[in-house]
OpenMM code with the backbone's topology and positions (N, CA, C; nanometers):
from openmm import Vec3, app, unit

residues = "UNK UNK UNK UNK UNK UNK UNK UNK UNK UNK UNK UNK UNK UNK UNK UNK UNK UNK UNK UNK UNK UNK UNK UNK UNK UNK UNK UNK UNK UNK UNK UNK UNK UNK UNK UNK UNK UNK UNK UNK UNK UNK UNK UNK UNK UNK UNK UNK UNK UNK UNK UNK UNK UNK UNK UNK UNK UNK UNK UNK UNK UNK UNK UNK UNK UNK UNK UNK UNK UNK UNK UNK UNK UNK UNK UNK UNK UNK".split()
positions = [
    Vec3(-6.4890, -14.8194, -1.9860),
    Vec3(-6.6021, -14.8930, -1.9360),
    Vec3(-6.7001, -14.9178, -2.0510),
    Vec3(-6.7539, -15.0450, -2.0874),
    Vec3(-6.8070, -15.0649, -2.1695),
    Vec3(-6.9833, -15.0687, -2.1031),
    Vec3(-7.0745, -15.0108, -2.1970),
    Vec3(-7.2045, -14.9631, -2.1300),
    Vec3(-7.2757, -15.1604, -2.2243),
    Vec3(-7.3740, -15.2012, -2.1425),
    Vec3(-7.4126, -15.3132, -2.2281),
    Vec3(-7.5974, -15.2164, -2.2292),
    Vec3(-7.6498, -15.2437, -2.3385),
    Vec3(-7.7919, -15.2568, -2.3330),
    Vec3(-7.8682, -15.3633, -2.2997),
    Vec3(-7.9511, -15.3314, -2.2807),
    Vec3(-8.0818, -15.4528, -2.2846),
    Vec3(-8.1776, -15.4220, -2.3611),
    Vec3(-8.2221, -15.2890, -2.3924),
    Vec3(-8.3241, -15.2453, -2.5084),
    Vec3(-8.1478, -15.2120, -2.6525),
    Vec3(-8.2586, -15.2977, -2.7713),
    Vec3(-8.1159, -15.2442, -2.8875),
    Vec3(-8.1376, -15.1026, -2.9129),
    Vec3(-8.2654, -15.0655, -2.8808),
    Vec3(-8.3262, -14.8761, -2.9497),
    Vec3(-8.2234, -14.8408, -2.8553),
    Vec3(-8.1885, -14.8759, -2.7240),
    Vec3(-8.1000, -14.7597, -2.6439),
    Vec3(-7.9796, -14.7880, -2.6920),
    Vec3(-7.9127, -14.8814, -2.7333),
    Vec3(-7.7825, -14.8977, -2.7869),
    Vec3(-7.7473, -14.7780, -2.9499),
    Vec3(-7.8729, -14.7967, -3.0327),
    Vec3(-7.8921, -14.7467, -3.1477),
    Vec3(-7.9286, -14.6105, -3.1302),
    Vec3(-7.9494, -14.5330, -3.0087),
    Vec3(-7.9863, -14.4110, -2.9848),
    Vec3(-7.8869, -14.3304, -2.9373),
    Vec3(-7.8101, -14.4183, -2.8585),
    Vec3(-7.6674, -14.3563, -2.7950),
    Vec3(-7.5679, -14.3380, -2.9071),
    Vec3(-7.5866, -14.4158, -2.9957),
    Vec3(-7.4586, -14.4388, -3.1084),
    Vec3(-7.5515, -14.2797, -3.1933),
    Vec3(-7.6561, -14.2722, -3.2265),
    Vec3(-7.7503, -14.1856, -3.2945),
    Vec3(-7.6714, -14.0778, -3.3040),
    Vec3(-7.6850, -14.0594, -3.1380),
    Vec3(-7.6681, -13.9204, -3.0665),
    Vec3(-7.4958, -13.8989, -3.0330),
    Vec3(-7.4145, -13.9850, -3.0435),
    Vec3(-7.2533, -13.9166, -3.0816),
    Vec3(-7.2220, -13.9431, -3.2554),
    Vec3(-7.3062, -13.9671, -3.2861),
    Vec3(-7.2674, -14.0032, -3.4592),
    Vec3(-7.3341, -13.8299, -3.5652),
    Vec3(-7.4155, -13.7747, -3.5126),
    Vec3(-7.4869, -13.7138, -3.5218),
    Vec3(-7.3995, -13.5655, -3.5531),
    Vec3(-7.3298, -13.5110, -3.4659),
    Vec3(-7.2546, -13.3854, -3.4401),
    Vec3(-7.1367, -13.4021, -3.5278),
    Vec3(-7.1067, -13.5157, -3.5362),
    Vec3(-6.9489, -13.4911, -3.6770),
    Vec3(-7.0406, -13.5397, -3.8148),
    Vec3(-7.1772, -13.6029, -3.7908),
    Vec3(-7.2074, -13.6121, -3.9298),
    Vec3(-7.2258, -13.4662, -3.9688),
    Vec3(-7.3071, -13.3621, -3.8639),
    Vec3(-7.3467, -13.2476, -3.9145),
    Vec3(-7.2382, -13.1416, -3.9363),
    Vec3(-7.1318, -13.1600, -3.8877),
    Vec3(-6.9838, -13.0768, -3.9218),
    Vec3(-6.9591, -13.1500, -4.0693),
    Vec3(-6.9712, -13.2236, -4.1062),
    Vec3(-6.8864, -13.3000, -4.2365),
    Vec3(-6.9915, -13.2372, -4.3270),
    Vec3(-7.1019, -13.2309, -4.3365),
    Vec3(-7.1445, -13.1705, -4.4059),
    Vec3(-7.1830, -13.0115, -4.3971),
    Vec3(-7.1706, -12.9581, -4.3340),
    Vec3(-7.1327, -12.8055, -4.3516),
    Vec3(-6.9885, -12.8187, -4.4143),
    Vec3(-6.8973, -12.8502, -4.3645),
    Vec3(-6.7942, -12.8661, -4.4518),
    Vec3(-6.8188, -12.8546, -4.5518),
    Vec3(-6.8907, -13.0011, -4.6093),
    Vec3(-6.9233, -13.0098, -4.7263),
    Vec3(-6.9365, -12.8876, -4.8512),
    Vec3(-7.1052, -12.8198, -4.7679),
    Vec3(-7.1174, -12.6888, -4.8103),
    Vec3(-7.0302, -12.6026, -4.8911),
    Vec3(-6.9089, -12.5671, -4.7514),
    Vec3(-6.8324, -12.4713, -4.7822),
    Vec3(-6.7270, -12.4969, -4.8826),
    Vec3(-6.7246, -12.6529, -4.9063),
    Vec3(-6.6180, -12.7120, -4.9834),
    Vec3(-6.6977, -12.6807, -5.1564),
    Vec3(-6.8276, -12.7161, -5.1386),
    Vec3(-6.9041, -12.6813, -5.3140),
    Vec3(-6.9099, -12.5283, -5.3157),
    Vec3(-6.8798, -12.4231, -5.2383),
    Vec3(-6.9511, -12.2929, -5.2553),
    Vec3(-6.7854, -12.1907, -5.2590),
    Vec3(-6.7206, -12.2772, -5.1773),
    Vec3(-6.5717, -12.1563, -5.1889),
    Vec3(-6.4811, -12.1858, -5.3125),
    Vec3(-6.4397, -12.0805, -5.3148),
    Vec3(-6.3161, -12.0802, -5.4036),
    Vec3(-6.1725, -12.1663, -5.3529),
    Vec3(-6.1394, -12.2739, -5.4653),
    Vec3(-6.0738, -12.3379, -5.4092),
    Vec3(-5.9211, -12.2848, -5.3713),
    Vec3(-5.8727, -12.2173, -5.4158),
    Vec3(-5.7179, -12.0593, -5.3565),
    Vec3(-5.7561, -12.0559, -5.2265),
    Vec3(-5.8727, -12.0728, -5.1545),
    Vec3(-5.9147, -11.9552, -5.0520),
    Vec3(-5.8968, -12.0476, -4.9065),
    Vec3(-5.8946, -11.9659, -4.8100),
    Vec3(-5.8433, -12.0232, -4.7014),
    Vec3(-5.9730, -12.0707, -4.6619),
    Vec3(-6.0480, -12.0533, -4.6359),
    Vec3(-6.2159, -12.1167, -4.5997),
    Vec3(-6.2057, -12.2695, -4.6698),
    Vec3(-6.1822, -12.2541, -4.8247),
    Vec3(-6.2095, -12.4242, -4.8619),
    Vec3(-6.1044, -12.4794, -4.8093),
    Vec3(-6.0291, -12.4710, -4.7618),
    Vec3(-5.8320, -12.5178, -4.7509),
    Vec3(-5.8805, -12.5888, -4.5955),
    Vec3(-5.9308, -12.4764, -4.4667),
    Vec3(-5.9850, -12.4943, -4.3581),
    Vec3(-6.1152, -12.6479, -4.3761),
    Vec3(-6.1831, -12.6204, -4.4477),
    Vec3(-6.3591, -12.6715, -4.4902),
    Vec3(-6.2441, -12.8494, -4.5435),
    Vec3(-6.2128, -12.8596, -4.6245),
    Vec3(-6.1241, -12.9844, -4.6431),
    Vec3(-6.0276, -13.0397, -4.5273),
    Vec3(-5.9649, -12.9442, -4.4723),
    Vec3(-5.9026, -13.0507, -4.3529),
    Vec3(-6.0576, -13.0637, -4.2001),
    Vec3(-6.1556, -13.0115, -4.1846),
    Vec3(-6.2353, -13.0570, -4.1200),
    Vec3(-6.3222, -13.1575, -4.1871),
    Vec3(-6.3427, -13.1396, -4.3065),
    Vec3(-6.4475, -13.2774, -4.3674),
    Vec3(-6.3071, -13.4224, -4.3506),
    Vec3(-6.1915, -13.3928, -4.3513),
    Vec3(-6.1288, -13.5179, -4.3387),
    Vec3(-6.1007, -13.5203, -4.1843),
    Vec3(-6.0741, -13.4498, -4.1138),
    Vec3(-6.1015, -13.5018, -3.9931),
    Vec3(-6.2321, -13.5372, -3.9188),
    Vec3(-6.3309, -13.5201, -3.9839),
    Vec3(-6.5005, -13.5816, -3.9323),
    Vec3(-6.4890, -13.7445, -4.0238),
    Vec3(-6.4603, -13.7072, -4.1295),
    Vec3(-6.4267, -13.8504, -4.2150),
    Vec3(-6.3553, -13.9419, -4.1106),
    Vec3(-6.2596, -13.9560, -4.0333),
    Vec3(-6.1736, -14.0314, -3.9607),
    Vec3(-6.2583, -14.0586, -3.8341),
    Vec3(-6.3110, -13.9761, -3.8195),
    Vec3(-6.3978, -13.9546, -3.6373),
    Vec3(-6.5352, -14.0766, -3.6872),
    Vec3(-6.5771, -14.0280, -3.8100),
    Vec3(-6.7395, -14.1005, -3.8879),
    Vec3(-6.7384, -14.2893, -3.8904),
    Vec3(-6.5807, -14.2534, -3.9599),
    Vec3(-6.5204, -14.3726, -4.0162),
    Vec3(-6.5645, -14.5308, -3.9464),
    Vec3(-6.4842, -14.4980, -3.7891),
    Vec3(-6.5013, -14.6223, -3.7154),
    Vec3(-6.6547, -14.6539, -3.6553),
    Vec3(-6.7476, -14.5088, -3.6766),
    Vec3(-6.8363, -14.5072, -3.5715),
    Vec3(-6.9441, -14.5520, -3.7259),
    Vec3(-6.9267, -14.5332, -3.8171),
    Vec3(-7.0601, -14.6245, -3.9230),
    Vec3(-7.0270, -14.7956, -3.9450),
    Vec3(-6.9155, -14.7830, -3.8828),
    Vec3(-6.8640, -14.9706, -3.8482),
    Vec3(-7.0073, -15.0258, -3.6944),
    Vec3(-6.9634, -14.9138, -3.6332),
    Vec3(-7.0345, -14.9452, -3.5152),
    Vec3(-7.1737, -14.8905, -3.5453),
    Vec3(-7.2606, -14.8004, -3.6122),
    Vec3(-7.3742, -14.7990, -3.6553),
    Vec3(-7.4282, -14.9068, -3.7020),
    Vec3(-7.3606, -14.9626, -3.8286),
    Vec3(-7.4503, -15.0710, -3.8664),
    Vec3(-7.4415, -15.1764, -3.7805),
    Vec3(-7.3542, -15.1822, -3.6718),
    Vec3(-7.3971, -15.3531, -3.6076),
    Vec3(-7.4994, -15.3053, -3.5190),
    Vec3(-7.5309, -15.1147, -3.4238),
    Vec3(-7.6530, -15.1168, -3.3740),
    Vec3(-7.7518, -15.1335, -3.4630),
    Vec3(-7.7885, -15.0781, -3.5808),
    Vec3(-7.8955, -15.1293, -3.6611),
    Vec3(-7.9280, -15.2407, -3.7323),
    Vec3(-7.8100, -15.3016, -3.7362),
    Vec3(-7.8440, -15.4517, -3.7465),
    Vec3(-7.8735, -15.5546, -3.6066),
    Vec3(-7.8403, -15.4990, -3.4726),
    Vec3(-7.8776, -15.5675, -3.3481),
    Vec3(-8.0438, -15.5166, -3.3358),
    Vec3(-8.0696, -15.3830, -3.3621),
    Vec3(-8.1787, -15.3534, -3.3318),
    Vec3(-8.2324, -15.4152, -3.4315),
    Vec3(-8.2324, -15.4410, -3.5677),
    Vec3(-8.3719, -15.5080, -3.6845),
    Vec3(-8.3291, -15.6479, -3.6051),
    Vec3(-8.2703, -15.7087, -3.5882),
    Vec3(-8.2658, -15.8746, -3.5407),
    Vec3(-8.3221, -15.9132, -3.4377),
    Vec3(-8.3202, -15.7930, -3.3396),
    Vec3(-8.4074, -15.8255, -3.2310),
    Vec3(-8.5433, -15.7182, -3.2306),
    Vec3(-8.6043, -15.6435, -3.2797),
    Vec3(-8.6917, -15.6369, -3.3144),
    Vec3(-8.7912, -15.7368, -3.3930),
    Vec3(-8.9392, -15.7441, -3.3428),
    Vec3(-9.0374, -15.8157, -3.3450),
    Vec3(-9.1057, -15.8265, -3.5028),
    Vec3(-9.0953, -15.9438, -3.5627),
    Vec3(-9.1524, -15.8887, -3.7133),
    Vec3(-9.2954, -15.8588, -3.6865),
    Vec3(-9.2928, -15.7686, -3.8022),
    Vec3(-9.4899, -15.7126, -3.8194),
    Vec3(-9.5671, -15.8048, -3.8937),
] * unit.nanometer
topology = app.Topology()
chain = topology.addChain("A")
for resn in residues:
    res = topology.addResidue(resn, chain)
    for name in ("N", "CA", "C"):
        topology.addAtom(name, app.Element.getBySymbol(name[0]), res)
């Protein structure tokens, strides 16, 4: 089922708020990927989750920028 907006902030808020939880896993990843030893099962683990948030991120910053580009286009200039 496809949800339509009528405000673009609610389109750009919904995308916000599922884009949000694998951005913040990819970078803990991250973290653990600059701080472990690369032998070690933590960075080995920390690399296959930053590439599976990478794949999840991937399609959804396709779909970010057209909400933030729907929301600046229809937003009111100052």
């Amino acid at each position: 089922m496809k949800t339509i907006y009528k405000d673009p902030f609610k389109r750009l808020e919904h995308f916000l708020n599922e884009y949000q939880p694998q951005l913040e896993k990819a970078l803990n990843a991250i973290q653990v990927v600059k701080s472990s030893d690369r032998d070690s099962e933590e960075f080995s683990q920390a690399l296959a989750d930053l590439y599976l948030c990478s794949t999840i991120l991937e399609p959804y910053s396709e779909i970010m920028v057209e909400a933030i580009d729907r929301f600046t286009e229809d937003s009111p200039d100052d």
